[in-house]
C-alpha positions as CSV (number, residue, x, y, z in Angstrom):
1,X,1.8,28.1,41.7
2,X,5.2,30.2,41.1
3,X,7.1,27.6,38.5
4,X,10.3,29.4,39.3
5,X,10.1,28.6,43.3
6,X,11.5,26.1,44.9
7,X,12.3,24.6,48.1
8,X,15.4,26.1,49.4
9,X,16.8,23.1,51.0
10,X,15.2,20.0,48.8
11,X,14.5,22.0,45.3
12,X,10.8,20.9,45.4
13,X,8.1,23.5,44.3
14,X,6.4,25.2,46.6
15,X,4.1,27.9,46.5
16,X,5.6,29.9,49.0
17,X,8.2,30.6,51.9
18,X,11.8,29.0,51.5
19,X,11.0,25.1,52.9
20,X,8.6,22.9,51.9
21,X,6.5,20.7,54.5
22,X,9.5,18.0,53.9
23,X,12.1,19.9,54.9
24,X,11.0,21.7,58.2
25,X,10.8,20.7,61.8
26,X,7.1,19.8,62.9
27,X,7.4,21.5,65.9
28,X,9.3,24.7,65.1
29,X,8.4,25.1,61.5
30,X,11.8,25.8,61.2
31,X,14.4,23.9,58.7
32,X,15.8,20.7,60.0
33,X,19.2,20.5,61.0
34,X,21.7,19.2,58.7
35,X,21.9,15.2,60.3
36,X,17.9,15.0,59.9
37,X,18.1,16.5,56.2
38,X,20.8,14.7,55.1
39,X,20.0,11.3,56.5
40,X,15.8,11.6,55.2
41,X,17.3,12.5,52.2
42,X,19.7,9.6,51.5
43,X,16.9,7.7,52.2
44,X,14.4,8.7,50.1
45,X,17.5,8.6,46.8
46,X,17.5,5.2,47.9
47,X,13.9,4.0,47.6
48,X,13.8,5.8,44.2
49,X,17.3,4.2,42.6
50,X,16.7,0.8,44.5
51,X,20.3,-0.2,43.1
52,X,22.3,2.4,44.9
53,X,24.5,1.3,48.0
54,X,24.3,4.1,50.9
55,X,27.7,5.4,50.2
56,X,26.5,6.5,46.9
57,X,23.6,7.5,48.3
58,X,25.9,9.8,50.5
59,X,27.7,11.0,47.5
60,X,25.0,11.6,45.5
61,X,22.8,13.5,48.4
62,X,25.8,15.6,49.3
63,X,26.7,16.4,45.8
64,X,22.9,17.7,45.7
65,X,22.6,19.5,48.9
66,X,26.3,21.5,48.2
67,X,23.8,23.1,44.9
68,X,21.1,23.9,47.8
69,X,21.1,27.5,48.8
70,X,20.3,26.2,52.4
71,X,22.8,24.1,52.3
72,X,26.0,25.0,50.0
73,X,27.8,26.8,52.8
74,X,27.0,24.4,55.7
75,X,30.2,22.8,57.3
76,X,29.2,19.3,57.1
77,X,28.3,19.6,53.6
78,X,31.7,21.4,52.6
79,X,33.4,18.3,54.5
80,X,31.5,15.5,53.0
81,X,31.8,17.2,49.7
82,X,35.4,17.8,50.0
83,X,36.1,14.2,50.9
C-alpha cells in the first residue's frame, strides 16, 4: 500500500483510485453527493467523540471536508464554512 494516498473525499488510505469504499455510491461507484457525505460523516465524528453535540459535529466535519480536495470548492461546504 501507497502511504502517501489517500481518500480524496474522507482522507482514509487507500490503495488506489480517488474514493474509498466509504465514500462512493453502491450503485454508481461514483462519490456520494455532498448531503450523504456530510451527514455519514457527522455521524461517524460523533460515535468516536461521544461528548460532541451535532452542531459541533457540523463544525468540526465541515471544517474537515473544506481541507478535502473533493470537497474544498463545493458550494455547500464554502456556505457552511463561511457561516
Amino acid at each position: 500500500m501507497n502511504e502517501n494516498h489517500l481518500c480524496e473525499s474522507c482522507g482514509m488510505r487507500i490503495e488506489a483510485g480517488r474514493y474509498c469504499v466509504h465514500c462512493i455510491d453502491e450503485t454508481s461507484g461514483q462519490l456520494q453527493n455532498f448531503e450523504t457525505r456530510f451527514a455519514r460523516m457527522v455521524s461517524w465524528a460523533m460515535r468516536r467523540d461521544t461528548a460532541l453535540d451535532r452542531t459541533e459535529a457540523e463544525r468540526q466535519t465541515i471544517a474537515y471536508m473544506s481541507g478535502m480536495p473533493a470537497w474544498r470548492d463545493h458550494p455547500s461546504v464554502i456556505a457552511k464554512r463561511d457561516r
